[in-house]
Each structure stands twice: as structure tokens, then as C-alpha cells.
C-alpha positions as CSV (number, residue, x, y, z in Angstrom):
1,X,0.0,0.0,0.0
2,X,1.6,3.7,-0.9
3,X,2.2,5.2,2.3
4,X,3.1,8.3,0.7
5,X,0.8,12.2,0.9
6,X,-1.1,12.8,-1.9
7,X,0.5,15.1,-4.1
8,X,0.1,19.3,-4.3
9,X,-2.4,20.4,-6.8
10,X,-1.2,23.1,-9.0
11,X,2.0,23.9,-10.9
12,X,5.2,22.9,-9.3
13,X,9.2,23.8,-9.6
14,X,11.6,21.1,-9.4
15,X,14.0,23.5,-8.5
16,X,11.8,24.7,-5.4
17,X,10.4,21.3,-4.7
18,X,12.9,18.2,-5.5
19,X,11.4,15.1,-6.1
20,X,10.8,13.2,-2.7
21,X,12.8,10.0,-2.5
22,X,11.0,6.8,-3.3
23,X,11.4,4.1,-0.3
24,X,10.3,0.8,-0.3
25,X,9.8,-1.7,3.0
26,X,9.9,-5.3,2.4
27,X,6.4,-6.6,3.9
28,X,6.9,-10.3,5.2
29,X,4.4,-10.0,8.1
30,X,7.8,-9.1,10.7
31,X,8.5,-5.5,11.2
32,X,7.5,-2.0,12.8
33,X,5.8,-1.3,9.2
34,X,3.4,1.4,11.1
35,X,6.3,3.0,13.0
36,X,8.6,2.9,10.2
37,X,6.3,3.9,7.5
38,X,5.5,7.1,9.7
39,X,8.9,7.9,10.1
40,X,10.1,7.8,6.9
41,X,6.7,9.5,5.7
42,X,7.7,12.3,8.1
43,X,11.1,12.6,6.7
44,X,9.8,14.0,3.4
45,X,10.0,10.3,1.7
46,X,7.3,8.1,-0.7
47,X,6.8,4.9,1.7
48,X,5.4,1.7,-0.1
49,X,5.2,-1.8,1.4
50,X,5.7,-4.5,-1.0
51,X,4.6,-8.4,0.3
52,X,4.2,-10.0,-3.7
53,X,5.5,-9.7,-7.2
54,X,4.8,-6.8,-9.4
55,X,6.6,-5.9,-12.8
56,X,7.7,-2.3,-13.2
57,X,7.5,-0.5,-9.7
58,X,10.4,1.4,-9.4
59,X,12.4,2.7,-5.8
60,X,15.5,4.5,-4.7
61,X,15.6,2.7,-1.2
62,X,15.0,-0.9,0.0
63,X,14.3,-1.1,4.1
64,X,14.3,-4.7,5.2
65,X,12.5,-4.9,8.9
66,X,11.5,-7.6,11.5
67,X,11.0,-8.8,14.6
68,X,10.2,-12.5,15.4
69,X,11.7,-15.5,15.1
70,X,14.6,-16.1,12.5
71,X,13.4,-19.2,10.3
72,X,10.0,-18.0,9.9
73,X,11.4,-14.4,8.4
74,X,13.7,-16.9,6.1
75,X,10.9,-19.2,5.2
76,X,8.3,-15.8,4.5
77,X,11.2,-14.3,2.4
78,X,12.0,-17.2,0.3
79,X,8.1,-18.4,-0.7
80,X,7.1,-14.7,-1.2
81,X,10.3,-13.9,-3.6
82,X,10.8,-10.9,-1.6
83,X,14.2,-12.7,-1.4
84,X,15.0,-12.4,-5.1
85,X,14.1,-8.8,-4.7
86,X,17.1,-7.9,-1.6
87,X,19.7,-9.7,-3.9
88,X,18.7,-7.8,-7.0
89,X,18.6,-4.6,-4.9
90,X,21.8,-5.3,-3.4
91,X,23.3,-6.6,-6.8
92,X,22.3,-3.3,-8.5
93,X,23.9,-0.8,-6.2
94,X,20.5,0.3,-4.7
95,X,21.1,1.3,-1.0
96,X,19.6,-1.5,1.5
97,X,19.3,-0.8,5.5
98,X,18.0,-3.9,7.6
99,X,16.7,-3.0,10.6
100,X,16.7,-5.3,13.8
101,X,15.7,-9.0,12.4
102,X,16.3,-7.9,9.1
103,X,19.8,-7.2,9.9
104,X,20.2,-10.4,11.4
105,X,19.3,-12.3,8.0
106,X,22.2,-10.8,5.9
107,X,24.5,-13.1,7.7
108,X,25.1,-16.7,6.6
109,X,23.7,-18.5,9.8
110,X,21.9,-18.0,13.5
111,X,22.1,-19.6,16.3
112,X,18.5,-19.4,16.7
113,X,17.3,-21.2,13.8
114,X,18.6,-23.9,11.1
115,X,17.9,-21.8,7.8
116,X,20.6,-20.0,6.2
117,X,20.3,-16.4,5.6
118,X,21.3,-14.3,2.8
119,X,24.9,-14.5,3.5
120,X,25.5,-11.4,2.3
121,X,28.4,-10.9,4.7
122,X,30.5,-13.5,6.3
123,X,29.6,-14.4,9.9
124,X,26.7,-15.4,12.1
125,X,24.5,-14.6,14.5
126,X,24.5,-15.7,18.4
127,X,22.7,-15.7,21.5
128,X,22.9,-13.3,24.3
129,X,25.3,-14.9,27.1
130,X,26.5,-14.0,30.1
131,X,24.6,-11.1,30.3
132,X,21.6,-9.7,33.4
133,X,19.0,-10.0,31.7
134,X,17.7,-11.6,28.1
135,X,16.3,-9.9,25.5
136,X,18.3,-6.9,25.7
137,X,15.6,-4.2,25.6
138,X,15.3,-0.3,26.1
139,X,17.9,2.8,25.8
140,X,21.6,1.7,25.2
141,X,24.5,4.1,23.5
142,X,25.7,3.6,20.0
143,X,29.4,4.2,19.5
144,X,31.4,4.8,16.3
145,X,34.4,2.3,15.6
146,X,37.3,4.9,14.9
147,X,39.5,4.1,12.2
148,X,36.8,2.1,10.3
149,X,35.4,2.5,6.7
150,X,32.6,3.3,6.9
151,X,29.7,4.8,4.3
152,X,30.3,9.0,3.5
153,X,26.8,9.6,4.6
154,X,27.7,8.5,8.4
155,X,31.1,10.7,8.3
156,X,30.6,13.1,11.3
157,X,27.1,11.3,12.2
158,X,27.2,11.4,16.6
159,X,27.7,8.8,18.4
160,X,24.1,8.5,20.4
161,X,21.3,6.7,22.4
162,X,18.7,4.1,20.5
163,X,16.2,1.6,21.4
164,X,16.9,-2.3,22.0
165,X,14.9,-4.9,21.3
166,X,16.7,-8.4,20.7
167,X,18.2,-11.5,22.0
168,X,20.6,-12.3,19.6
169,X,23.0,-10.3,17.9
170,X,26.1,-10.6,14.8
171,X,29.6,-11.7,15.1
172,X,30.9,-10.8,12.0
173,X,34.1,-12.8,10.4
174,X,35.5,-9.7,9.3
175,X,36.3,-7.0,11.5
176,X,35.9,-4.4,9.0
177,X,31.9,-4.9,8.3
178,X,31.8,-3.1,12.0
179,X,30.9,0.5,12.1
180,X,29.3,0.8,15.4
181,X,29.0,-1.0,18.6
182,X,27.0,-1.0,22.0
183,X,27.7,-2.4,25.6
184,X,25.2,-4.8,27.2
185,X,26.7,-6.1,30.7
186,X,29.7,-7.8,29.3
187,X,29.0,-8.6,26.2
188,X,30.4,-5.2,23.5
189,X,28.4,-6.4,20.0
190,X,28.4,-4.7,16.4
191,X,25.0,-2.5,16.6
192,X,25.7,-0.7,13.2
193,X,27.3,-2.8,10.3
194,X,27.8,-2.2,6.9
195,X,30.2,-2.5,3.6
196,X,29.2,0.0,0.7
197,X,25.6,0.6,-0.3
198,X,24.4,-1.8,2.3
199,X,24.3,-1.0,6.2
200,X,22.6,-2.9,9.0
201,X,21.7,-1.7,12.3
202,X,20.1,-4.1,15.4
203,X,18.2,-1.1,17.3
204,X,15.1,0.6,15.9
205,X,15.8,4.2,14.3
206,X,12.3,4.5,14.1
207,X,12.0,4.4,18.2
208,X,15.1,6.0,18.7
209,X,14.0,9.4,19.4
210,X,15.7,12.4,17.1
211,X,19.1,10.9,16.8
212,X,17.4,7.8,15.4
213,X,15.2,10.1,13.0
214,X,18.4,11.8,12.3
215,X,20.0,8.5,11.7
216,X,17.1,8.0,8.6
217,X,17.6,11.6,7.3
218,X,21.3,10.6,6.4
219,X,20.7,7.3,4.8
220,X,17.5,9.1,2.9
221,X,19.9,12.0,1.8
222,X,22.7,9.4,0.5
223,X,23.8,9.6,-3.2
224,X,20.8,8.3,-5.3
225,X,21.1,4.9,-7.1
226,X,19.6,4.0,-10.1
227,X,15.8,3.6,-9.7
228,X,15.4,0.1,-10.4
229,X,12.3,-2.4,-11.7
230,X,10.8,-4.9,-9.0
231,X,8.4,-7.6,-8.9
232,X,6.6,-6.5,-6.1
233,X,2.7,-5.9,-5.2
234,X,2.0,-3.1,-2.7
235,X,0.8,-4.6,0.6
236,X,-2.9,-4.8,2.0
237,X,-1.7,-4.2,5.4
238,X,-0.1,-1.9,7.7
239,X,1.3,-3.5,10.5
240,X,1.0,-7.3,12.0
241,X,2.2,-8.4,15.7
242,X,5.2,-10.6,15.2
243,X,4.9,-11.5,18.7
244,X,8.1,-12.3,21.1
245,X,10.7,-10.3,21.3
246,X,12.8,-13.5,22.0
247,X,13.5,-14.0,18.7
248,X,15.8,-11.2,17.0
């Protein structure tokens, strides 16, 4: 469904008014899609959620959400095709962001579940241990990795506070894919990671107050890819309860 305002009557000026970037969030019945949708829409960008094929919708920005339990969101993603959709997006140059859950699939396995994930980036992901309390959940700080290479658009981005909500979290194989991280009892684990056009973050910048918002204004105001095709329907929904928070 197309999130986005209806548009100004009247004659308009690109100049004055540029064209709004296009965003679209993947819709496999596991993510903030109301809280995420509104955020974005109040950023200034064209929200649609897409749950099933379409031929020729076009976007400038793929979000990937979730919450839940980590099979499930692999099963939903492969017998929907929303899959084929992330790799083409990612394959393409188009600038991806995974949020929470939808972080967590990028990697090649989880502890949680036996399906593999994208394995877009070497590593997996593992179970809180060791730690007062699981899941992890409310305010924690998010602290930039100095020295690391991370995307233009985050150059000179504050370090800040964001919201928590997961039990499981990335170990990367490679260093390098770590831009951020955050302190949970013992345990210091990658909260923002990301190589090129594709970054991954396990709070929600949609419940992360202004620096979160903020945190969406930069990716949103990154170079613009290509618009691509997709294959993707608009969604019937808005939001769905994924339930637990044991399971991301």
C-alpha cells in the first residue's frame, strides 16, 4: 500500500520542490511497518510496502525490517520472492538498510534457527550470554568504531542513544563490516554494520527518538542509485504483531 501524501495540486518547480525520494519496505508479516512507515513519511520520503511480485515499480531505497523469530522471516522471504528482490537490490547498487531481524538475515547463519540467511556478509548470528538480563531491551548508547570504513553519509554522524529490542545479535568474520557498537553487561556487539551501499543496524531508528530520525535523514539523503524495476505488489496491510521479542 503507498504510504506516501497525496500530491500538491497546482503547478510545481523542481528547483523549489525536488522530487521526494522513493522508499520501499519489504512486507513479510515481521517489522515496525506502522512506526517505520511514519517515520520515513515524516522525513519527506514516498513509503510503499511490498509483500508479492509486481513488474515495473520502481524505488530509490529498499528497508528490510522484522521482529520474530529467525526461520520463519527466512521461510516468508523465500516463498514470497521478496528474497529475489534484496539480492537484486543489493546486486544493483541500490542502497539496502536492515533493521533489527532484518539485519540479522544478511548473515550466513543464527544460532537461533537452522535456515541459512542471505549470507550477504560473512559471519553469524549468536545468543545473548552472560549477560543480566535476556532480551536486551530499552535505551543503550551507540558508539562509532574509529578508524573504520565506513559509508560518506555516516562521516561526522554522533555517536548516540537508540532503542533495544533483541536476544541475539552478529559476530561478523570480518572486523571491517563493524561501524558501530554498543555495551550490554559484558558482552560489546556490532549495533551498526555495513560494507558500501548496504548498512545494517540491530536497534530501531524508528524508536530512537531524534538521533534515530536523524540516523534515517542521512541514509535518505545518501547519493541516489539508479531507480530500479521490481516484482513486487504493494501490501494490503499496515502493520502485524510478530509477537516475542525472544527471537531477533
Amino acid at each position: 500500500m503507498d504510504m506516501s501524501a497525496v500530491p500538491a495540486t497546482g503547478p510545481r518547480s523542481r528547483a523549489a520542490r525536488p522530487e521526494r525520494p522513493s522508499v520501499v519496505i519489504v512486507d513479510y508479516q515481521a517489522g515496525n511497518l506502522r512506526s517505520l512507515t511514519a517515520a520515513f513519511t515524516a522525513l519527506g520520503a514516498r513509503v510503499t510496502l511490498l509483500d508479492r511480485p509486481r513488474p515495473g515499480l520502481r524505488f530509490d531505497r529498499l528497508v528490510v525490517p522484522g521482529v520474530g523469530a529467525f526461520d520463519w522471516a527466512c521461510q516468508r522471504l523465500n516463498s514470497t520472492g521478496l528474497k529475489e528482490l534484496i539480492q537484486q537490490s543489493v546486486a544493483e547498487g541500490v542502497p539496502v538498510l536492515g533493521i533489527c531481524l532484518g539485519m540479522q538475515w544478511l548473515w550466513e547463519t543464527s544460532e537461533e534457527g537452522r535456515e541459512p540467511g542471505l549470507g550477504l556478509w560473512p559471519g553469524r548470528v549468536i545468543r545473548f550470554r552472560n549477560v543480566p538480563r535476556v532480551p536486551h531491551m530499552g535505551w543503550n548508547q551507540v558508539e562509532w568504531v574509529a578508524g573504520t570504513r565506513r559509508s560518506a553519509w555516516l562521516v561526522g554522524f554522533p555517536s548516540g542513544y537508540a532503542y533495544f529490542a533483541h536476544s541475539y545479535y552478529p559476530e561478523p568474520a570480518d572486523p571491517d563490516l563493524v561501524w558501530a557498537v554498543t555495551e550490554y553487561g559484558s558482552v560489546r556487539f556490532p549495533s551498526v554494520v555495513g560494507r558500501d551501499h548496504v548498512v545494517g543496524v540491530q536497534f530501531h531508528p524508528e524508536k530512537s527518538g531524534t538521533w534515530g530520525l536523524a540516523f534515517l535523514q542521512r541514509w535518505l539523503e545518501e547519493g541516489r542509485a539508479p531507480c530500479i524495476p521490481s516484482a513486487y505488489l504493494p501490501s494490503i496491510g499496515d502493520e502485524v504483531d510478530a509477537g516475542s521479542h525472544s527471537g531477533h
